[in-house]
C-alpha positions as CSV (number, residue, x, y, z in Angstrom):
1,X,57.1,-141.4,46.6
2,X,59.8,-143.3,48.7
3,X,60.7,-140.9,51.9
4,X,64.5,-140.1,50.7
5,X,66.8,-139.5,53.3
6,X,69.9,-137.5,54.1
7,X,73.2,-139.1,53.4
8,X,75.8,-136.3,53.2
9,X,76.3,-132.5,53.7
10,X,79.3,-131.2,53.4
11,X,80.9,-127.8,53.4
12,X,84.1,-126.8,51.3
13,X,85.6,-123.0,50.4
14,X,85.2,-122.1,47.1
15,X,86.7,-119.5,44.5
16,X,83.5,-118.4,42.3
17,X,84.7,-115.2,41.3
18,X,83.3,-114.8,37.6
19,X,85.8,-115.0,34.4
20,X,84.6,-111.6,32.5
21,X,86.0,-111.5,29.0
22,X,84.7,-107.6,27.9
23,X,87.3,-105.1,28.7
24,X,85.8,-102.5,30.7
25,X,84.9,-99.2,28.5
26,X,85.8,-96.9,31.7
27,X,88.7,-96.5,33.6
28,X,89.7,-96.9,36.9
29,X,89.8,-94.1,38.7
30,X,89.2,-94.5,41.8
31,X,90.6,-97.1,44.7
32,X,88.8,-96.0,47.3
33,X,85.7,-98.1,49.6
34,X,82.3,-97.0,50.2
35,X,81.7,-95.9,54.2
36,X,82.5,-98.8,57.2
37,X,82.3,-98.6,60.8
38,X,85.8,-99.4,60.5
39,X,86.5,-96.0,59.2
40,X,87.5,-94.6,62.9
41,X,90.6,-96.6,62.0
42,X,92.3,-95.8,59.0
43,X,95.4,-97.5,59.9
44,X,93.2,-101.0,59.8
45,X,94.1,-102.2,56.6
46,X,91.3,-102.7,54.0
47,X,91.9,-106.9,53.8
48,X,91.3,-107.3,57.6
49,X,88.3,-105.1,58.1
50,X,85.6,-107.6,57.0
51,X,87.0,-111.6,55.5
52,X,83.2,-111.9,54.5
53,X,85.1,-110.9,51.1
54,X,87.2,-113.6,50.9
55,X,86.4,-117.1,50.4
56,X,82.9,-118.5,49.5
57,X,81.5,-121.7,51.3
58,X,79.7,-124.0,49.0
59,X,77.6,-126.2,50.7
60,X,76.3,-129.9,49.5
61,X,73.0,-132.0,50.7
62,X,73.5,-135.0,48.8
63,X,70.5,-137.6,49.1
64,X,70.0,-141.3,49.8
65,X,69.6,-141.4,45.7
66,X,72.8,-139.5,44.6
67,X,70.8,-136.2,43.9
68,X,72.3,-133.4,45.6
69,X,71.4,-129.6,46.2
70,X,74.0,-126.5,46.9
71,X,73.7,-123.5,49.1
72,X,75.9,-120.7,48.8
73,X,77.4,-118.7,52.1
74,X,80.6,-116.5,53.6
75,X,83.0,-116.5,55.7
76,X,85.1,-119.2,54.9
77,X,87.2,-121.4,57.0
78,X,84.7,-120.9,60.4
79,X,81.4,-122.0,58.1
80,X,83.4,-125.2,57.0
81,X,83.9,-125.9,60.5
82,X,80.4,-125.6,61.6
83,X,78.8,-127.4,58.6
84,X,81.2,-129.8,58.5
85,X,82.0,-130.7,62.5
86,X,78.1,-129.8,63.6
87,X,75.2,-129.7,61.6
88,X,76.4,-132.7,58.7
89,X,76.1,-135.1,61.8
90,X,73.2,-133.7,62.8
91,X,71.2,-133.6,60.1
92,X,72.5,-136.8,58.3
93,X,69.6,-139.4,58.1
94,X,66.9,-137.1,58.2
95,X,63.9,-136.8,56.0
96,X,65.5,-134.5,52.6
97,X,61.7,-133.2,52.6
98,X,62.0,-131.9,56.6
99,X,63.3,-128.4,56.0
100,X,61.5,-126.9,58.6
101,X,62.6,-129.7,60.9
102,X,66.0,-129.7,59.6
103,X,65.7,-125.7,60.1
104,X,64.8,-125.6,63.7
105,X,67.3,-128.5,64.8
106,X,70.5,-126.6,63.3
107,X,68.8,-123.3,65.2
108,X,68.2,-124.9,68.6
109,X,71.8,-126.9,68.4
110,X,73.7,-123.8,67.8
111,X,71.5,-121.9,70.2
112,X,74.5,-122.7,73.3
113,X,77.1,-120.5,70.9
114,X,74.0,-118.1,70.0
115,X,72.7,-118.6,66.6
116,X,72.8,-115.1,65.4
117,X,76.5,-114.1,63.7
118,X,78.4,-117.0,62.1
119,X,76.4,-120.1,62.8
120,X,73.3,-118.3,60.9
121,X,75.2,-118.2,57.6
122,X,75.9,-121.7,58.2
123,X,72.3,-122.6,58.6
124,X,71.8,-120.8,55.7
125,X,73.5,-122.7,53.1
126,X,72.6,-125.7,54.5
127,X,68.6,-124.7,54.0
128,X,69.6,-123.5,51.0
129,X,71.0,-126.9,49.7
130,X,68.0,-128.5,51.3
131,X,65.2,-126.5,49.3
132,X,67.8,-126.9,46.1
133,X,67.5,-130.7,47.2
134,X,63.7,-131.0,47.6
135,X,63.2,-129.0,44.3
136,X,65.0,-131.6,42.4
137,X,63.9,-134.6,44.4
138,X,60.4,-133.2,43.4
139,X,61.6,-132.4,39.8
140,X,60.0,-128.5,40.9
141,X,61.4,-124.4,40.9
142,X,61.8,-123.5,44.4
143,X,59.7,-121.0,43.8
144,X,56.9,-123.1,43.3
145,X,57.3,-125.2,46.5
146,X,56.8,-121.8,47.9
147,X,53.5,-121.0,46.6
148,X,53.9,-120.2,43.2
149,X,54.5,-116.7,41.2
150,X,53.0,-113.9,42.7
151,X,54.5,-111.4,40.3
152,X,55.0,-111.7,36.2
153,X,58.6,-110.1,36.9
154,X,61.0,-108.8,39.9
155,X,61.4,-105.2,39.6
156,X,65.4,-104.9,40.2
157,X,67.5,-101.8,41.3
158,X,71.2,-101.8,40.6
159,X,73.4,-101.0,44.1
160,X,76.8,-99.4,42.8
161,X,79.2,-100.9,45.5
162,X,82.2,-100.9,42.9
163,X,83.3,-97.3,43.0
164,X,86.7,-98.1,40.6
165,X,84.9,-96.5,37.9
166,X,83.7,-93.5,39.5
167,X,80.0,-92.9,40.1
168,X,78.9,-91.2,37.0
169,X,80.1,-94.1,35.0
170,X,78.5,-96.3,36.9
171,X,74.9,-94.9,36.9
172,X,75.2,-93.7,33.3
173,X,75.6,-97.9,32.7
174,X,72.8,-98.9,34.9
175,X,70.7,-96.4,33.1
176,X,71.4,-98.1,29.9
177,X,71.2,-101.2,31.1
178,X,67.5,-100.2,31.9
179,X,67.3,-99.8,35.5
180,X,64.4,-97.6,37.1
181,X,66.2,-97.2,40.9
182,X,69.8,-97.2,42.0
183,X,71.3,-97.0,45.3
184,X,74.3,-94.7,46.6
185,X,77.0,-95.5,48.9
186,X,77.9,-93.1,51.4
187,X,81.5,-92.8,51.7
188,X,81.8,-91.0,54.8
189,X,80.4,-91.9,58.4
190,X,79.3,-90.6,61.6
191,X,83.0,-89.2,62.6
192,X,83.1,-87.1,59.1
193,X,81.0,-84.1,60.5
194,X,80.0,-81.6,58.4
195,X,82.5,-82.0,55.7
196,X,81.4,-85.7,55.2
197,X,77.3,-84.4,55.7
198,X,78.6,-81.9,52.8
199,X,80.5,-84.2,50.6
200,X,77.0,-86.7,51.0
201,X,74.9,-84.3,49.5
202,X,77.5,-83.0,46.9
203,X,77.1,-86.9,46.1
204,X,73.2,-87.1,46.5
205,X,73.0,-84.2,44.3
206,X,74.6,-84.9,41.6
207,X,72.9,-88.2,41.0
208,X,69.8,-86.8,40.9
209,X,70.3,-84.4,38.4
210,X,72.0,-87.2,36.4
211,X,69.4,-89.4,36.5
212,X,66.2,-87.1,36.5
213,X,62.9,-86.9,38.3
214,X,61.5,-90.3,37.2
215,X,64.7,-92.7,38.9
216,X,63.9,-93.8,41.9
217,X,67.7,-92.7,44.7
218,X,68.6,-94.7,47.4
219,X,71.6,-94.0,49.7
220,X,73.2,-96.5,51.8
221,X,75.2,-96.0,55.0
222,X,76.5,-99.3,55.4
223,X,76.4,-99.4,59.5
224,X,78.4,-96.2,59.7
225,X,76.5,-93.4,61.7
226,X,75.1,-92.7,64.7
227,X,71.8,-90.7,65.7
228,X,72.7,-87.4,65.5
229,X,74.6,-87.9,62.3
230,X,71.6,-89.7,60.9
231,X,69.6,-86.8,61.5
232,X,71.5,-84.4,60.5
233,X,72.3,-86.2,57.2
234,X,67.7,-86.8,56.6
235,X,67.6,-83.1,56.7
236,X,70.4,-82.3,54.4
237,X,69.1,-84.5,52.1
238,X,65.1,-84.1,52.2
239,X,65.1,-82.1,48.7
240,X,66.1,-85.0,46.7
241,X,64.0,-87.2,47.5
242,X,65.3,-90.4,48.5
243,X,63.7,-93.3,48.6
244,X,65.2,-94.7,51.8
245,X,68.3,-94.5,53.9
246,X,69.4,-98.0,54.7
247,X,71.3,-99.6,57.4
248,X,72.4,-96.5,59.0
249,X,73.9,-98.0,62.6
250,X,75.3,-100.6,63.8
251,X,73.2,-103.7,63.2
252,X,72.7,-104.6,67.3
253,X,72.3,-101.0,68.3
254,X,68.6,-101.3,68.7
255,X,68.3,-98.4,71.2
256,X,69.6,-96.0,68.2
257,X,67.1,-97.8,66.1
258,X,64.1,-96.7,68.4
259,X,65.3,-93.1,68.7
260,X,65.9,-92.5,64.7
261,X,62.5,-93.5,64.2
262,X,61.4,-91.1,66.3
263,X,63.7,-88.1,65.4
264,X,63.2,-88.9,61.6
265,X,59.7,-90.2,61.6
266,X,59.1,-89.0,57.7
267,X,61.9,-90.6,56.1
268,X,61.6,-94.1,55.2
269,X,64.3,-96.5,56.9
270,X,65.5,-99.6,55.5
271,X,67.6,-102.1,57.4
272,X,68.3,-105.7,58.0
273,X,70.9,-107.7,56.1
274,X,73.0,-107.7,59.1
275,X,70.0,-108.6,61.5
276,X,69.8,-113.0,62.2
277,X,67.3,-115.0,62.3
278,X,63.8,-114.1,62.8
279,X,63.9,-112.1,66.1
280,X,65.2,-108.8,64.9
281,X,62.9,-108.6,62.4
282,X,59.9,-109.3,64.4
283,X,61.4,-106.8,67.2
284,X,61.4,-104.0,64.3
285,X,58.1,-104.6,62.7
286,X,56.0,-104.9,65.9
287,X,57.8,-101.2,66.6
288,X,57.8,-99.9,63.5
289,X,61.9,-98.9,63.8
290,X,61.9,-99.4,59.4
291,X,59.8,-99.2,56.4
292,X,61.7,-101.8,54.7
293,X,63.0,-105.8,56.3
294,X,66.3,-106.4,53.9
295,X,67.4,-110.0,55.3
296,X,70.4,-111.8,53.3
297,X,69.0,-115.6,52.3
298,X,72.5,-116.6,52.6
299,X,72.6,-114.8,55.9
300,X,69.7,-114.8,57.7
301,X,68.9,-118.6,57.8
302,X,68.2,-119.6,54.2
303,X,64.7,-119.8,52.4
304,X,62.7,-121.0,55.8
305,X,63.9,-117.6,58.0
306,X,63.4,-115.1,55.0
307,X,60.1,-116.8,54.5
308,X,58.9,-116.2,58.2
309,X,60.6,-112.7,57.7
310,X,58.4,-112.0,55.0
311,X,54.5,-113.3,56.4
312,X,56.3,-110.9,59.8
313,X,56.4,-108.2,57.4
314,X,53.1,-108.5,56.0
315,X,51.4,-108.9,59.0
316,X,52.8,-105.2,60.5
317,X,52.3,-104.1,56.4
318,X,55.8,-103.8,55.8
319,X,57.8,-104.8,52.6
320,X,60.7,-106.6,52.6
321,X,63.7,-106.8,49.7
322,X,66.3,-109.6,50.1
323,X,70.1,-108.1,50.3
324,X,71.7,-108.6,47.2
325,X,68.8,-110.9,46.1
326,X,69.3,-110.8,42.8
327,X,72.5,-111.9,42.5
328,X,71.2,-115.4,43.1
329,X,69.2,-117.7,42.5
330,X,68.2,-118.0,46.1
331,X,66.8,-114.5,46.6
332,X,65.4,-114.7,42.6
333,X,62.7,-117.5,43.9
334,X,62.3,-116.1,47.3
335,X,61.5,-112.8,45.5
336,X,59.2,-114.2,42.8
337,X,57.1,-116.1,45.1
338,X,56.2,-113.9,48.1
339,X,53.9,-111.0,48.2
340,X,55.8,-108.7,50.6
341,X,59.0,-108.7,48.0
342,X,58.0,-106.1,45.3
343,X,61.9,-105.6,44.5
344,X,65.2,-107.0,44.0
345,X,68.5,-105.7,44.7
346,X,71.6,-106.5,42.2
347,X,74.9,-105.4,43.9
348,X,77.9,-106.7,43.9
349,X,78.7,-103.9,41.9
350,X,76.5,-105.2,39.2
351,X,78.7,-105.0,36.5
352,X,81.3,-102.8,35.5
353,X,80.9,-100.2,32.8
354,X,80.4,-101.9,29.2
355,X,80.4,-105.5,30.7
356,X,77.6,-107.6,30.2
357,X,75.8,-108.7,33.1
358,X,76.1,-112.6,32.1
359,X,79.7,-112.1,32.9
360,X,79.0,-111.2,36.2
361,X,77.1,-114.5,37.1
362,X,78.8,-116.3,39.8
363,X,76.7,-119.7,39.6
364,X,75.9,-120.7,36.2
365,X,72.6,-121.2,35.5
366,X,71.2,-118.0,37.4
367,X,69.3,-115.7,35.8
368,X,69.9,-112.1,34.4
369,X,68.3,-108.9,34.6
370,X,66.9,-107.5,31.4
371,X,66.2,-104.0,31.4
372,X,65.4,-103.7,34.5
373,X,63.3,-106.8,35.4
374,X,64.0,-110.1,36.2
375,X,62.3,-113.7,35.7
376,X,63.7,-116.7,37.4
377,X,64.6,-120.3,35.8
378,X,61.6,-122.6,36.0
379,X,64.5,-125.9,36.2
380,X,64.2,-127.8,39.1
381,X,65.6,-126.4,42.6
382,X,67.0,-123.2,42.1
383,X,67.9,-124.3,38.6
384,X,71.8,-124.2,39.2
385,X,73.9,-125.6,35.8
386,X,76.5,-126.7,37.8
387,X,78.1,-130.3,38.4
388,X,80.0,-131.9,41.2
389,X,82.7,-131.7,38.9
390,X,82.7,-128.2,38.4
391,X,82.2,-127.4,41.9
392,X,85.2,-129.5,43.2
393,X,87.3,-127.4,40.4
394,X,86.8,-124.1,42.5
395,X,87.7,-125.7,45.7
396,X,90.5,-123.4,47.9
């Protein structure tokens, strides 16, 4: 085969937000956000708190031969700008087959402006495009490129971030959708005292009654405590039996890291989709700060980080689950393919009640979780259905 080089990568933003046609069969009842650090300032409105939310960066790796591949990222216009303005030059000409090459010249030519933060989403839908790329170029899944399937099917949990519909609603439509583990959102943080320890468990609580002994309860904190809060908040909680607590400081606070280990040393900790690149990751296994790595593929570096993420974890025998992983195609192969991944995460708020989870499919082409489980496309690349065409149409 003729070595293929790069001719184009380019970066535009992008509305992808899915058209559902099924009316909801709940109502709203609720406006309100799951727990942020930003909560110490409630006169912060919501919209400038975090513009991860806003517009999507779709990124394109067209080769010398017209075929292309897409990677999918946040944070809108400062993502263009790097993509576009930094790593397209930088990358054009190379070999389309170089991803680790292409990989560690984007990392070490944003190293100057730090790597970790913005530039490692932009990395990461640029590998992303790349492995999309070489999986077509190679007419080959991702995941196979990879190493092949290690598992028949993902396990999936659902993650209720969409509180509109109130909680019970929610979980009673996971359940019969036919998930086997759901994850809570916390909605107060560490400034909430004992009301918001109360309120957590009131929360906790009920959830496990209404979803019995043999549904695996996760509760998320979303960067929001600090150590004694943390600690207190284990202990209230021990009789139901979470699974973990997840990303319960703020994500550079490694000193609170270290100490929550060692104050809560029997509860299982997950953290890690706000963590970049590899070094976090490696810092937490080698000192066992959590039980569970949960880096973002569209976050972290793309496919090559969360791959080094993963033979990290396996080598301190840890397990990793990609953030939000399910919701595309990226984390579906990353999650098929490599030991260390025995789950996947759908969030996003899933769907709402009564709504079919192909509505809720951002990219078309990615696969869907069927009760519970979830196999990905064996198409070429990440086996996206979508055209240049269709892609310029969402353009913002």
């Amino acid at each position: 085969m003729p070595i293929l080089k790069i001719k184009e990568i380019r970066a535009l933003n992008v509305d992808l937000t899915p058209r559902q046609t099924t009316r909801p069969r709940a109502p709203v009842v609720q406006k309100g956000n799951f727990v942020s650090p930003m909560d110490r300032y409630p006169d912060i409105e919501h919209s400038h708190r975090n513009p991860a939310w806003g517009g999507r960066v779709a990124c394109i790796a067209v080769a010398e031969d017209g075929t292309w591949g897409l990677g999918l990222t946040g944070y809108g216009d400062p993502i263009c700008a790097l993509i576009n303005d930094h790593f397209a030059g930088l990358l054009a000409g190379q070999n389309c087959m170089a991803t680790e090459k292409c990989w560690d010249l984007m990392r070490r030519a944003s190293s100057p402006y730090n790597t970790a933060g913005l530039p490692s989403y932009a990395i990461s839908a640029v590998d992303n495009a790349l492995w999309d790329l070489k999986g077509k170029i190679l007419q080959r899944p991702v995941y196979e490129l990879l190493g092949g399937p290690q598992k028949d099917k993902i396990f999936c949990y659902a993650s209720n971030t969409n509180l509109e519909y109130g909680t019970d609603e929610s979980v009673d439509w996971f359940l019969e959708l036919g998930f086997k583990a759901i994850k809570l959102f916390s909605r107060f943080g560490g400034d909430a005292g004992i009301e918001g320890i109360r309120k957590t468990e009131e929360l906790v609580a009920r959830t496990r009654e209404q979803v019995g002994d043999d549904v695996e309860l996760m509760l998320d904190a979303w960067m929001s405590l600090n150590v004694e809060y943390t600690v207190r908040l284990v202990e209230a909680l021990r009789p139901y039996r979470l699974k973990w607590l997840e990303d319960y400081v703020l994500p550079e606070d490694m000193d609170s890291y270290f100490t929550i280990r060692q104050r809560v040393p029997d509860q299982i900790l997950a953290s890690g989709e706000h963590w970049y690149t590899i070094h976090p990751f490696a810092l937490a296994a080698r000192n066992g700060l959590v039980d569970i790595l949960q880096p973002d593929v569209g976050w972290v570096g793309g496919i090559t980080a969360a791959v080094r993420i993963c033979h990290i974890a396996e080598a301190h025998g840890l397990t990793v689950i990609s953030h939000g992983g399910m919701n595309y195609p990226y984390g579906q192969h990353l999650s098929y393919a490599m030991p260390a991944i025995q789950w996947g995460e759908r969030s996003e708020g899933v769907s709402p009640p009564g709504v079919p989870l192909e509505e809720c499919v951002v990219l078309p082409g990615t696969p869907v979780i069927k009760d519970g489980y979830l196999t990905p496309s064996d198409a070429p690349g990440f086996g996206l259905e979508v055209t240049l065409d269709w892609l310029q149409s969402k353009e913002i």
